[in-house]
C-alpha positions as CSV (number, residue, x, y, z in Angstrom):
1,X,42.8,-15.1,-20.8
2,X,42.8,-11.5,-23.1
3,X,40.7,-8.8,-22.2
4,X,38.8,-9.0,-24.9
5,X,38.2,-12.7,-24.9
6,X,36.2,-11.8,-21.1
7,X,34.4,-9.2,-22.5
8,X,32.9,-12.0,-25.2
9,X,32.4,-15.1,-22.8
10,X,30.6,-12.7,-20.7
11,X,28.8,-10.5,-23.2
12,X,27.6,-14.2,-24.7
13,X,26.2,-15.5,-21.7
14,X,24.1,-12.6,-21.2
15,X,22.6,-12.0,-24.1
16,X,21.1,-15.8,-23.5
17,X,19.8,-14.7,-20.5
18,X,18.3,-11.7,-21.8
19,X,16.8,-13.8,-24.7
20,X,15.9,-16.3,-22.0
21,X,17.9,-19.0,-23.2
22,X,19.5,-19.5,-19.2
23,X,22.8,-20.0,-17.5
24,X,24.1,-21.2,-14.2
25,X,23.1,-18.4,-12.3
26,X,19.3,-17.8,-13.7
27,X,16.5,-20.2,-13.8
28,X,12.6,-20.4,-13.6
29,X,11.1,-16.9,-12.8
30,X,10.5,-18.5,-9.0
31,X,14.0,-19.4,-8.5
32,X,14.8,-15.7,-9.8
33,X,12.2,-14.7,-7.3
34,X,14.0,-16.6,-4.5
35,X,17.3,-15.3,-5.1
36,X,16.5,-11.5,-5.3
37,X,14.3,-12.1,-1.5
38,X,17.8,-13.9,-0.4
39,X,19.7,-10.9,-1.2
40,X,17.1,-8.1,-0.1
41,X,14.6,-7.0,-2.7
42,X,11.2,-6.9,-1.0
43,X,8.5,-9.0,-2.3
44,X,6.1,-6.0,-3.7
45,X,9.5,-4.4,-5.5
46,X,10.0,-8.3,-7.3
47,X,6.1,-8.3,-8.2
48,X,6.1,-4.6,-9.6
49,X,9.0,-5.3,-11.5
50,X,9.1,-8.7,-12.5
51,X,9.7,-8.8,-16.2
52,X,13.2,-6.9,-14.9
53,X,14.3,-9.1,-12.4
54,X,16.3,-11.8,-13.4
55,X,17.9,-13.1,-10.7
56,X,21.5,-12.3,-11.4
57,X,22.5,-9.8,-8.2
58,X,24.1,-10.3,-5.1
59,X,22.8,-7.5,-2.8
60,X,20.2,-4.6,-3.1
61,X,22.4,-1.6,-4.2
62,X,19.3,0.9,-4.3
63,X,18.3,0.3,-0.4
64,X,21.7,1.1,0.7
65,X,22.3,4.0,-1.7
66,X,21.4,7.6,-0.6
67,X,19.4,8.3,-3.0
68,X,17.5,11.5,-2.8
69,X,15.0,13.5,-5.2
70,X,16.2,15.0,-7.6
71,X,19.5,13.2,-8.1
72,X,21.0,11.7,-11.2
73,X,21.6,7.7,-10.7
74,X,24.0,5.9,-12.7
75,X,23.7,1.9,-12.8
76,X,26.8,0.0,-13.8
77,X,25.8,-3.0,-15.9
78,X,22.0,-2.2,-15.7
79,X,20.2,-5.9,-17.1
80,X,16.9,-5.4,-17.8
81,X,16.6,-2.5,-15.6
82,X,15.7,-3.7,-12.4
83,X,17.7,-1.5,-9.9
84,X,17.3,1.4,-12.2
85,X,13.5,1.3,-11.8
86,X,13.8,0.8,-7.9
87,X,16.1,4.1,-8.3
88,X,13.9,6.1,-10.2
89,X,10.7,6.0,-7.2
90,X,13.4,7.5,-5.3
91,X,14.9,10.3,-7.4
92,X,11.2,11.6,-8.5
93,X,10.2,13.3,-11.7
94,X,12.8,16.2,-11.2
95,X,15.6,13.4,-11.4
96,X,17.3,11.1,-13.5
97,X,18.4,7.4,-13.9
98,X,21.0,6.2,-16.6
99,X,21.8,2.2,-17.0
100,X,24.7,1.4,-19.0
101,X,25.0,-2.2,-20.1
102,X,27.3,-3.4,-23.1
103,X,25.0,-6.0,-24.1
104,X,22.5,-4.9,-26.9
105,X,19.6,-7.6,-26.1
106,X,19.7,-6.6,-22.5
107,X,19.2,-2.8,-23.5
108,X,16.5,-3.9,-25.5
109,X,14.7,-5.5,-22.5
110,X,15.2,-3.0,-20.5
111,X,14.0,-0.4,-22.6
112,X,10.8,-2.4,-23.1
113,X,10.6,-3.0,-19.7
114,X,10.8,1.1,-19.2
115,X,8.0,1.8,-21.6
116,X,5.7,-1.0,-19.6
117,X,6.2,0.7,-16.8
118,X,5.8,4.3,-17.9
119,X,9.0,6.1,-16.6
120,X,10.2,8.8,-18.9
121,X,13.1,10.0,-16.9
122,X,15.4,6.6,-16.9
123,X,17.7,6.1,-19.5
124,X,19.5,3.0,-21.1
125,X,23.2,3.3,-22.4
126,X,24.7,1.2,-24.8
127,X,28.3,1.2,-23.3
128,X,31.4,-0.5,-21.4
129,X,31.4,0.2,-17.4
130,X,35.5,0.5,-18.3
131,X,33.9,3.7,-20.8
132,X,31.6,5.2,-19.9
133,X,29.1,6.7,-21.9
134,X,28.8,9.5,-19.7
135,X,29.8,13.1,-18.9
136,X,32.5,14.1,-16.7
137,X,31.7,15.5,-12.9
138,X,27.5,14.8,-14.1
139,X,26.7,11.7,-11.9
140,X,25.1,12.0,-8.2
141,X,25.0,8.8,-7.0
142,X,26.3,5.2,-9.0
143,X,25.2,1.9,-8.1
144,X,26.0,-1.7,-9.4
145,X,25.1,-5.1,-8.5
146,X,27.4,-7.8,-8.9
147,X,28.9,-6.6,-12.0
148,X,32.3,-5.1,-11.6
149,X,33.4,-8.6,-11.0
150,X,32.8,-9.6,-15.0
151,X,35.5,-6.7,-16.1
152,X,38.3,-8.2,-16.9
153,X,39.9,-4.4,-16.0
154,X,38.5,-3.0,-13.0
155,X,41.1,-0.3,-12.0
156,X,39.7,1.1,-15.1
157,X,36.0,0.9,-14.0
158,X,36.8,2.8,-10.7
159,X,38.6,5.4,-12.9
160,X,36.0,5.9,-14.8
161,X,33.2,6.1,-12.2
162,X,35.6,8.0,-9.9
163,X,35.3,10.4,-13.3
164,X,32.3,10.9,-13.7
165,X,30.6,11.7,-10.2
166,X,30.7,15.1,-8.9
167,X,32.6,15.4,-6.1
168,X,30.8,14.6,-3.0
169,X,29.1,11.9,-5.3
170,X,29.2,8.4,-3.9
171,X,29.2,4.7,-5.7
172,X,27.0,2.0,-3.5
173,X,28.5,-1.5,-4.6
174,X,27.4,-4.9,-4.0
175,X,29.9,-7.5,-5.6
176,X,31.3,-11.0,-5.3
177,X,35.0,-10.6,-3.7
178,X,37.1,-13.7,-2.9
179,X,38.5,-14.7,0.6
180,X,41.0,-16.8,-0.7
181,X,42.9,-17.4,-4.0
182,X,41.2,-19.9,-6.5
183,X,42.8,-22.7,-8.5
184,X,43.8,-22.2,-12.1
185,X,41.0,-24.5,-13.4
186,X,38.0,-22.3,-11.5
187,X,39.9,-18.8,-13.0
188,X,39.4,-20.3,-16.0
189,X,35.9,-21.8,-16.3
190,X,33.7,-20.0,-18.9
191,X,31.1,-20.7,-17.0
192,X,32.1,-19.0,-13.4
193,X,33.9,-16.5,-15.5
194,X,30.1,-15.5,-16.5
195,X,28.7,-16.6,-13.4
196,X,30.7,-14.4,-11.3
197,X,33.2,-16.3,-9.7
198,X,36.4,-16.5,-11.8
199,X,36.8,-13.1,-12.7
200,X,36.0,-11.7,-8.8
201,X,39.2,-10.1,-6.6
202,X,40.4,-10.7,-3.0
203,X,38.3,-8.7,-0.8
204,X,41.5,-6.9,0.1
205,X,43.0,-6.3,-3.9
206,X,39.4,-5.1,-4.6
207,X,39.4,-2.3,-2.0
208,X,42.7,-1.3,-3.0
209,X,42.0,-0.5,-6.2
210,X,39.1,1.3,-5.6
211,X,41.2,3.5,-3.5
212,X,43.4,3.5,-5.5
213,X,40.8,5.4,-7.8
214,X,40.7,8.4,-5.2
215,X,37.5,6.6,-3.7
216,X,37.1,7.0,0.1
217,X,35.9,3.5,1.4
218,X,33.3,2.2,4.3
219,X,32.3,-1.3,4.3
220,X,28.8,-1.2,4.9
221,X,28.2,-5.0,5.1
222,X,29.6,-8.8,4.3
223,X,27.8,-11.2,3.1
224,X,29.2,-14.7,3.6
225,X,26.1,-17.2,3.9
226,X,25.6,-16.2,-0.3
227,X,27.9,-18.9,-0.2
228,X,26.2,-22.0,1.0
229,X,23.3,-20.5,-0.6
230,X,24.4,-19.9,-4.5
231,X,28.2,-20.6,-4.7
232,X,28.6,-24.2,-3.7
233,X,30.6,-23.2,-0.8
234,X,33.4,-21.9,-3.1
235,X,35.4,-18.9,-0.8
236,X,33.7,-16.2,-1.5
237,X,31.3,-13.2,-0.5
238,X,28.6,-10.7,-1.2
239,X,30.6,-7.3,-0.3
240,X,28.9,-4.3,0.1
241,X,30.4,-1.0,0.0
242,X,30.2,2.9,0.3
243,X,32.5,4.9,-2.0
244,X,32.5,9.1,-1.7
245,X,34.4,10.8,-4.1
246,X,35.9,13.9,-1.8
């Protein structure tokens, strides 16, 4: 399958969710409140920002990143801006939050969603993660949640983020990976290619490439019951990892 052809499956599906038309891997606001307490949002973070949750993550990026005040925060593939608010009580009014997301009805949410909630100093993107629409050497920290799987060109998403953090920076991840090669029919389903399956890496190709980026690695945690839990057992987990741009 072309690039290009991803990017619109994916870019598709999304903008139904955002519009709240549903897909396999969003449903009633409580099921999107179940899966965000299943992979680590706390219960008062899902109330306070629940027009922005939609239950599409695999981890909590923002309690594993080291986020401090004053930092600017980059989110890869920002939704409705759900991270990036959970980002901004941490960097205060003397930082920064950016989201870039390539899909135009999920910008509009989250931009809503930011004037709701009063926060002057977050910031939505129109924009590929594989292009940044960001400034060289600018970004403090970078965080994404289960979205450098949909890319249909991740050595070029590492590039880029390895681009545009200062040095020191560091990238928190929490993605699907593969632990074993899936069948030709799963690579291809529109449906797992947009619900984070078909398009995911062995666990192993994926941390190669981000090394490969100039990234130095630490596995922070693995995931594996997300499985049972949201994947119909398929071989797969929720891997979360520390990148630091020396």
């Amino acid at each position: 399958m072309r690039k290009e052809e991803v990017k619109k499956i994916v870019k598709d599906s999304y903008t139904k969710i955002a519009k709240g038309s549903g897909c396999s891997c969003c449903g009633a606001k409580k099921e999107q409140e179940r899966i965000a307490q299943e992979i680590g949002y706390s219960k008062e973070d899902i109330g306070k920002f629940s027009e922005a949750n939609l239950g599409l993550g695999c981890g909590n990026p923002v309690a594993m990143a080291e986020i401090k005040e004053g930092d600017v925060v980059l989110d890869l593939g920002s939704g409705a801006g759900f991270d990036c608010f959970l980002a901004v009580r941490r960097v205060g009014e003397i930082g920064k939050v950016i989201g870039v997301d390539m899909t135009e009805e999920m910008l509009k949410k989250a931009k809503t969603n930011a004037e709701k909630y009063g926060y002057k100093n977050v910031e939505f993107k129109l924009g590929e993660i594989e292009n940044l629409p960001v400034e060289n050497n600018s970004i403090d920290i970078i965080i994404s949640n289960c979205v450098i799987n949909l890319s249909p060109d991740k050595d070029k998403v590492f590039e880029e983020s390895f681009r545009v953090l200062k040095t020191g920076g560091k990238m928190f991840v929490s993605d699907i990976v593969l632990l074993q090669e899936l069948p030709e029919e799963i690579k291809n389903n529109k449906d797992l290619l947009s619900g984070c399956v078909a398009g995911a890496l062995l666990k192993d190709n994926y941390i190669s490439k981000m090394k490969k980026a100039g990234f130095e690695i630490e596995v922070l945690s693995e995931d594996k019951d997300i499985s049972k839990k949201q994947y119909s057992n398929m071989p797969l987990e929720s891997l979360k990892i520390k990148a630091v741009k020396k």
